[in-house]
N, C-alpha and C positions, 0 to 999 in steps of 0.2 A: 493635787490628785487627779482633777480632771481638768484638761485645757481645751475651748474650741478657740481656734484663732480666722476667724472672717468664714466664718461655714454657713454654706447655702447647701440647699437639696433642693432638685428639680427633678420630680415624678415625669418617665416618661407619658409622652399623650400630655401632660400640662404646659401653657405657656407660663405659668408667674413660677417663680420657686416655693415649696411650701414653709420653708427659715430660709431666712433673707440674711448674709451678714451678719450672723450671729458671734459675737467676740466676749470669753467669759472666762474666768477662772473659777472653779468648785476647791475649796483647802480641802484638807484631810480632815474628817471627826464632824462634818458639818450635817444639816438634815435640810435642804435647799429643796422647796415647794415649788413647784410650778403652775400658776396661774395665768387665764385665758379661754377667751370662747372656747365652745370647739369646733375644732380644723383648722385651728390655726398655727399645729404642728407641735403640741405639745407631746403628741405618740412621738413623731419624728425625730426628735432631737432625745429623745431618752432612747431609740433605737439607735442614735448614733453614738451614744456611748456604750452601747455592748456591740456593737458592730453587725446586728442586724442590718441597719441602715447601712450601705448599700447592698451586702453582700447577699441577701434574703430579699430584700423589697424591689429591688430594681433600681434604678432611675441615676443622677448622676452627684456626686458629694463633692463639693468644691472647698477647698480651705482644708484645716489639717484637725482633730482632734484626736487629742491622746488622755490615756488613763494608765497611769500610773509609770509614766514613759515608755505606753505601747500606742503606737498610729495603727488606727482605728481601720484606717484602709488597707496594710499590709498585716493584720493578724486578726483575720476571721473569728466570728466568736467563740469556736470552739479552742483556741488558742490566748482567748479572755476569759473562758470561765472560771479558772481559779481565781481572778481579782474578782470579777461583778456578777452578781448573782441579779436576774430580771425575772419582774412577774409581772405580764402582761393583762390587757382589761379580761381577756378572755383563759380566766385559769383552766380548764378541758386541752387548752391547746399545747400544755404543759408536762401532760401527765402522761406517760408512759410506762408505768405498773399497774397492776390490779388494787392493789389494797394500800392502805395511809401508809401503815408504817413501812412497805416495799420504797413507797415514792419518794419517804422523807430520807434513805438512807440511798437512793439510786445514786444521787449528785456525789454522795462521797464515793460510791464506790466506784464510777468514772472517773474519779481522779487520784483510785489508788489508795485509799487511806487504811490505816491497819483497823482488824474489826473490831476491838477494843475501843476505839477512839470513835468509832460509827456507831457502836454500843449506847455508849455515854453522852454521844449529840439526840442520834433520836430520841430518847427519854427524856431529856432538857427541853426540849423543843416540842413533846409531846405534853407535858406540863407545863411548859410558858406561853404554848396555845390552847390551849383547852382540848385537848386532842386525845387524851388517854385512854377515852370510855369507845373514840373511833378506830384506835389502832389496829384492827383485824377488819372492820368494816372494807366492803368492796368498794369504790372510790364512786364507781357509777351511780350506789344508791345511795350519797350524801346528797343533803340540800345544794342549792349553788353557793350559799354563804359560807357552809364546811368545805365544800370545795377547793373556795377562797382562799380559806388559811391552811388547808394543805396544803395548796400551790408556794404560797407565802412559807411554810416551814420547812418545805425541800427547799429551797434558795439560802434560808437560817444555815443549817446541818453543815455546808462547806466553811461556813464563816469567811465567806465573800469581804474584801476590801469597801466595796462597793455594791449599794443595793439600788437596784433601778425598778423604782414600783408605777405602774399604770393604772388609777383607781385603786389602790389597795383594799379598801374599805367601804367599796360601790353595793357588796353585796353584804356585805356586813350587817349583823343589829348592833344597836348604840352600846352592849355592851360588850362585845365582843370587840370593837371598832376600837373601845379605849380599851384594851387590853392587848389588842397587838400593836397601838400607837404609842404603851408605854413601852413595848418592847423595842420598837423601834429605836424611841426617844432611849432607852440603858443599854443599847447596842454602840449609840452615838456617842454617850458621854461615856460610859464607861472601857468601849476598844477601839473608839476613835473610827469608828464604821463612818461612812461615806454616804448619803442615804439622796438621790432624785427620786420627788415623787410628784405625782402630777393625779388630781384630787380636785371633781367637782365641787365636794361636800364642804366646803371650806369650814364653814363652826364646827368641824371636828379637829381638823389639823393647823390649822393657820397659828392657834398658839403651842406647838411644840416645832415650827419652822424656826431657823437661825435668819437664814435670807428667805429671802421671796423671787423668784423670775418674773416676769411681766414678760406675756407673749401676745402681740406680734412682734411689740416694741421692743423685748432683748434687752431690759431696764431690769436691773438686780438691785437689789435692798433691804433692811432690815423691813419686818412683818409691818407695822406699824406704819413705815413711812410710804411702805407699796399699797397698804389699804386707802391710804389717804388720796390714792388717785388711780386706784383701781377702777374700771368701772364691773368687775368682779367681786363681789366682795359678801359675807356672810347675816346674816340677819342683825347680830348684834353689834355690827357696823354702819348700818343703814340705819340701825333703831338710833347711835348716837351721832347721824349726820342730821338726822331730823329734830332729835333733842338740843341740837348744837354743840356737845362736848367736844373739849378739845383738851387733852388729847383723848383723839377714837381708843374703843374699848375692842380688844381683841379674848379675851374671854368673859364668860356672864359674873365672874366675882369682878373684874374692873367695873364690870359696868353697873354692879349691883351697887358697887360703891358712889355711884355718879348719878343713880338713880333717884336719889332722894326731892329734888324738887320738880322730878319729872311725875312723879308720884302725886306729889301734891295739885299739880296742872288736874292730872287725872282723875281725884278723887272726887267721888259723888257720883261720876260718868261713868255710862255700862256699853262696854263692848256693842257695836253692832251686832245682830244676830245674824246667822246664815237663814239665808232663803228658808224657806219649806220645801219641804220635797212638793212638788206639783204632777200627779199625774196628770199624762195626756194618754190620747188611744195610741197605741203603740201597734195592730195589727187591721191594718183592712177587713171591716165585716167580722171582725173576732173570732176569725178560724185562721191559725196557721195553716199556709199550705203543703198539699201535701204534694210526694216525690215527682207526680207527671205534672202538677199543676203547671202553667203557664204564667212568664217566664222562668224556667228552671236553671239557674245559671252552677256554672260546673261546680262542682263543693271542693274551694280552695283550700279550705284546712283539710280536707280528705286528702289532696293531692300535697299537702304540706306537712305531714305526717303528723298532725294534731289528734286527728281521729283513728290509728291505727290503732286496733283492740281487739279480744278479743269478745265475741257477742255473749251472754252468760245468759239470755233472754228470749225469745221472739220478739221479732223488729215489730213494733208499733205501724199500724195500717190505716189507711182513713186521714181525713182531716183531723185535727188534734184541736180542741175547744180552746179557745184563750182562756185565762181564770176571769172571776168574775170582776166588774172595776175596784172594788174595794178589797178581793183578794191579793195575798204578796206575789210579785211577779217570783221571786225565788221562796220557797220553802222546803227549810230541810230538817227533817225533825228525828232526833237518837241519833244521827248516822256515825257510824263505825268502818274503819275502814283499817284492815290488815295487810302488812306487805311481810310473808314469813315470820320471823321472828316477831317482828317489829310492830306494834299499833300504834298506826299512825294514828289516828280521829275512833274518839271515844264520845261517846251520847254527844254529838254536834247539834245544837238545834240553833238555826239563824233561819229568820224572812226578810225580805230586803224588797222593800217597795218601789214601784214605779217613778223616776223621779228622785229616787235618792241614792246618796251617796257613799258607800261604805270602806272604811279603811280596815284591814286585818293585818293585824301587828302582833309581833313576839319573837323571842329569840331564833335561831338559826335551828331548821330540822324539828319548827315547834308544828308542823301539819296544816302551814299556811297553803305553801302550793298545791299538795293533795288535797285540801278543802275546793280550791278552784278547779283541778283536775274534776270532780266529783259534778261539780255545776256544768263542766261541757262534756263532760259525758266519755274523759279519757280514760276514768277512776271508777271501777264498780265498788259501790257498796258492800262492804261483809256485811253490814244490819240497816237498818233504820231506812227512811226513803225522803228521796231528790228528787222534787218538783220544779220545773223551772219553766215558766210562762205555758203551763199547763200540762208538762212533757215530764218522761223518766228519761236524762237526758242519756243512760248507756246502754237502754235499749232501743231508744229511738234512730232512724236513722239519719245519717249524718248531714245528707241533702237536705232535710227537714229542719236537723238540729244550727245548721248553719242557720239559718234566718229566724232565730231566735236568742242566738250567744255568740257574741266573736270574743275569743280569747289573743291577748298580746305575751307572748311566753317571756320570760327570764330571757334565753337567747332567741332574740329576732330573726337571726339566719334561717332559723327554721322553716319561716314563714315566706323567705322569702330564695327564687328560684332564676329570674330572669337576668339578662348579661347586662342591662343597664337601668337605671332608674325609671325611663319614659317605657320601657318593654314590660315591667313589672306594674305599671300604671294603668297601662293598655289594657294587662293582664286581668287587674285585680276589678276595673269598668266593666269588662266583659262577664266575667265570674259573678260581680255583683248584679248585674242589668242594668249599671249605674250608666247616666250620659257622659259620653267621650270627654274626657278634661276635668271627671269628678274628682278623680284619686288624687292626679296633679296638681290641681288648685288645692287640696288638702297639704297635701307637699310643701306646696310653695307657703302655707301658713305657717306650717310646725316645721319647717327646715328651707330658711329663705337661702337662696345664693346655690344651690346646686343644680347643674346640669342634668339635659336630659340622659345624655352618654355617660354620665359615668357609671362605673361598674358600682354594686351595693358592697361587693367586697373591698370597697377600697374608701369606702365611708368607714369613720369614727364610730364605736362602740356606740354613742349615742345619737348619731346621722344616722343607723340604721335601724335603731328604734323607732324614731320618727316614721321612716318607710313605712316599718311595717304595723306603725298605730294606724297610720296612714291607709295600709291595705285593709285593715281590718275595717276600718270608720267608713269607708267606701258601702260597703255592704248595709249600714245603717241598723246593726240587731237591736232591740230592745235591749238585750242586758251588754256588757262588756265587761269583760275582765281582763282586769292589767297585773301581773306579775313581774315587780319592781320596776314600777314605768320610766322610775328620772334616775336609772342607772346610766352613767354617762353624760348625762345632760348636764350643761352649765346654765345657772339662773334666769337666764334669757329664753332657753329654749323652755325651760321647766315653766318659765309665767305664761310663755304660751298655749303648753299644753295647758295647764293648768283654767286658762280662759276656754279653752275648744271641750274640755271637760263640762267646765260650768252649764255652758251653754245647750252641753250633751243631755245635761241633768236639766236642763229650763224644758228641754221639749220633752222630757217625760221618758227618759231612758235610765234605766237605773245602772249602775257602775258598783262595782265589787273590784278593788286594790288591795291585792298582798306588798308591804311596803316597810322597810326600815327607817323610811325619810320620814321624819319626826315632824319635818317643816312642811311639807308637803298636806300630811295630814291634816294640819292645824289649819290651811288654806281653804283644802278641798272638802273634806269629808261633812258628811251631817253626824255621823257613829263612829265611833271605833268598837270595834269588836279584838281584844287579844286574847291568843291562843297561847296556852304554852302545856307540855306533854300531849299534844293534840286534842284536848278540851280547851274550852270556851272559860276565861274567868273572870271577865270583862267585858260587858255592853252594856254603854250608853254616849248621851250624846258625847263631841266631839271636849269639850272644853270641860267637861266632869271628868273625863276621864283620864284626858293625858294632864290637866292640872295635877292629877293627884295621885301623878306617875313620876317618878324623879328621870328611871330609864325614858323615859316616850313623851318626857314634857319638850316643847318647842324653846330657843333660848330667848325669846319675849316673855312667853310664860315664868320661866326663871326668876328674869331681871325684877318682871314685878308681881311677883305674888304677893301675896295671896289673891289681889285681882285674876279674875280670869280673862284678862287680853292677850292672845295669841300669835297676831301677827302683826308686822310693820305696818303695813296696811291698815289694820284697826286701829291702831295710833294716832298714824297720821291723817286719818280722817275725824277724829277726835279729836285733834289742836286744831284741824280747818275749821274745824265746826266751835 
């Protein structure tokens, strides 16, 4: 179905190629996963099989790839869209209707189909995604995870040959994630669908793969035999590299099965506990400053359109009092928040101390983001009140409100503006007061290997996360909030943010993450707090709570409960020890 025979692409402006020699056969009916850091072309090579790649990115395609005996370089993609349907990391960049079920039905009627036959797809595809209750909804006020599998259902509707997905499941919650994974997987087996997919999250997908890619290397193989020298690879792979199992376990029932004298190592021994939260002083003299104080460096999220609202208040005057040391840097108590129809946050009440770390978790549209919107101050309140390091964070203003919360949005692009990497650096030192080379030495931790030149738009969904955690961290707020931080990110990048995090929390800055990574929680957080219909129905610690979560347990947790050991990490410092 798909052949690449010795394909290379070279971006122009780059000296290396970004796929080198790539030489592959995909059969028909297969579901072939793509594994690999990122930027090391794993977008690229799924661009080259709907013929994005060259004909939309630029640069130059050497060797020959065909799908379904059509060459990729003489039939542009609007001449492949009836074989391959593509859903890219960035689903908005997708859509061109107003409302779901316009979008899920636009792909058939581009290609003609009779309305009887567009009838009967959307409605299939509206109940095989969970999509029924959004069907009239305007597309713009879905969450980014509903988004997702709209973008994902208009690509369904044609019944594409061939499915070429880029993070399918990035913005996903875990049950959502297996629901469009099993759809995927009775796509494959049961019409012989064609499926590349390329997916940070590997413990989600890795066992419904046939083969595996290995990228930079261009190494194809069954799941099993690519994990074994991946240096990629999912928690419950790493948990039985360290237990020594052979063969490695690619879901938590193998591994459940294999567990039993790793269990017994374990028994008697209690997990390391996470830190304490530690406050430290978090504001010079314990007054925020105020709009003239000195230095007043430009309000980057103002200019980044974070802060665009409108005012519903009188702007806050004067210095603003820090709370007292033992008060919560954030408290929010009843808060309500209406968007028309829709309520989103009903009686909210969260305080999130100095120093600590908190994870918010729940389904897709469950009032995760609008809770964070609400803490910087883009979300006004219908009821209840938001205090955040002493401040009503949407009537305060923003020059103000900047040097007390940097927020990391769902999409980074927002955040960021300048034509290359070092411009945007420059940018975000000067805005913060930071010293010349602050931003960039951040850079250089959470995203090694990139250039000062290059353009932000020509980074990886998750290279340009890093930016712009990057720009934010510059500034140094006491609180931060991250909305889905390791979308994009491969293991590598994620352990290091994941330490610049830690370390954020050692010096007394508190963190609030809206998050569907399960794993990530289990690492980072001191709390989980989960939402769902936009109330609160879960807070406490980190290990009470997703133990005793089947959706939101981590797959350590799994392998060995009823223990509460979380991560590889805690394992394996448990048989050091």
């Amino acid at each position: 179905m798909i052949r690449f025979e010795n394909v290379s692409v070279t971006y122009d402006g780059e000296s290396a190629p970004t796929l080198k020699d790539v030489d592959l056969t995909v059969p028909e009916g297969e579901l072939v996963l793509l594994v690999g850091p990122s930027g090391v072309g794993k977008s690229t090579l799924l661009g080259a099989v709907s013929g994005l790649v060259p004909h939309f990115t630029g640069g130059t395609l050497r060797g020959r790839v065909t799908v379904d005996g059509r060459d990729t370089r003489t039939h542009p993609p609007r001449e492949l869209a009836d074989v391959v349907g593509t859903v890219g990391q960035d689903p908005r960049a997708h859509f061109v209707t107003d409302t779901v079920e316009d979008e899920l039905a636009y792909g058939m009627e581009s290609l003609g189909l009779a309305p009887a036959v567009m009838r009967r797809r959307v409605e299939e595809t509206l109940d095989l995604l969970g999509l029924a209750e959004l069907r009239d909804r305007p597309i713009a006020t879905l969450s980014g995870g509903q988004q997702q599998r709209v973008a994902i259902g208009s690509v369904l509707t044609p019944h594409p040959r061939v499915l070429v997905l880029d993070e399918p499941t990035s913005a996903l919650d875990p049950s959502a994630a297996e629901d469009v994974l099993a759809v995927l997987q009775r796509l494959v087996h049961d019409l012989g669908t064609t499926v590349l997919m390329a997916e940070h999250r590997l413990e989600r997908v890795v066992q419904y793969a046939d083969r595996v890619l290995l990228l930079p290397e261009g190494v194809m193989g069954p799941p099993a035999e690519m994990m074994g020298v991946s240096p990629v690879h999912p928690p419950v792979v790493a948990l039985g590299r360290a237990a020594g199992w052979s063969p490695l376990p690619l879901t938590v029932r193998d591994a459940r099965r294999a567990a039993g004298p790793l269990k017994r190592r374990l028994a008697g021994r209690v997990p390391p506990a996470a830190p304490a939260p530690a406050p430290a002083p978090l504001l010079q003299g314990g007054v925020l400053p105020g709009p003239d104080a000195a230095p007043v460096p430009v309000p980057v999220p103002e200019a980044r359109g974070l802060f665009r609202r409108r005012r519903t208040a009188p702007q806050a005057t004067g210095p603003a009092q820090a709370p007292a040391p033992d008060a919560p840097l954030v408290d929010v108590s009843r808060l309500a928040v209406r968007r028309g129809r829709v309520e989103a946050l009903r009686r909210v009440t969260l305080r999130v101390a100095a120093g600590e770390t908190v994870a918010l978790m729940g389904r897709n549209g469950a009032g995760k983001s609008t809770l964070l919107g609400t803490l910087v101050g883009t979300v006004a309140p219908t009821s209840g009140s938001v205090r955040v390091a002493g401040l009503t964070p949407h009537t305060t203003d923003p020059r103000r409100m900047v040097r007390a919360v940097g927020l990391v949005p769902q999409e980074p692009r927002d955040l960021l503006y300048a034509d290359t990497v070092a411009a945007e650096c420059a940018a975000a030192d000067a805005d913060a007061g930071a010293a010349p080379g602050s931003c960039r030495a951040l850079v250089s931790e959470l995203l090694p290997g990139v250039a000062d030149e290059t353009h932000p738009r020509d980074l990886s969904e998750g290279q340009r996360l890093a930016l712009a955690l990057a720009v934010v961290l510059t500034a140094r707020p006491p609180l931060l909030l991250l909305d889905e931080p390791t979308r994009g990110l491969d293991y590598a990048a994620k352990a290091r943010l994941v330490a610049r995090l830690r370390l954020l929390a050692r010096e007394g800055r508190a963190i609030v993450l809206a998050t569907h990574d399960v794993e990530l929680a289990a690492e980072l957080a001191h709390r989980v707090v989960i939402v769902a219909g936009g109330e609160v129905v879960a807070d406490g610690p980190t290990a009470e709570v997703v133990v005793s979560s089947p959706a939101f347990s981590p797959q350590v947790a799994k392998v060995l409960a009823p223990e509460p050991w979380l991560t590889v990490e805690q394992v394996e410092e448990a048989l050091r020890a």
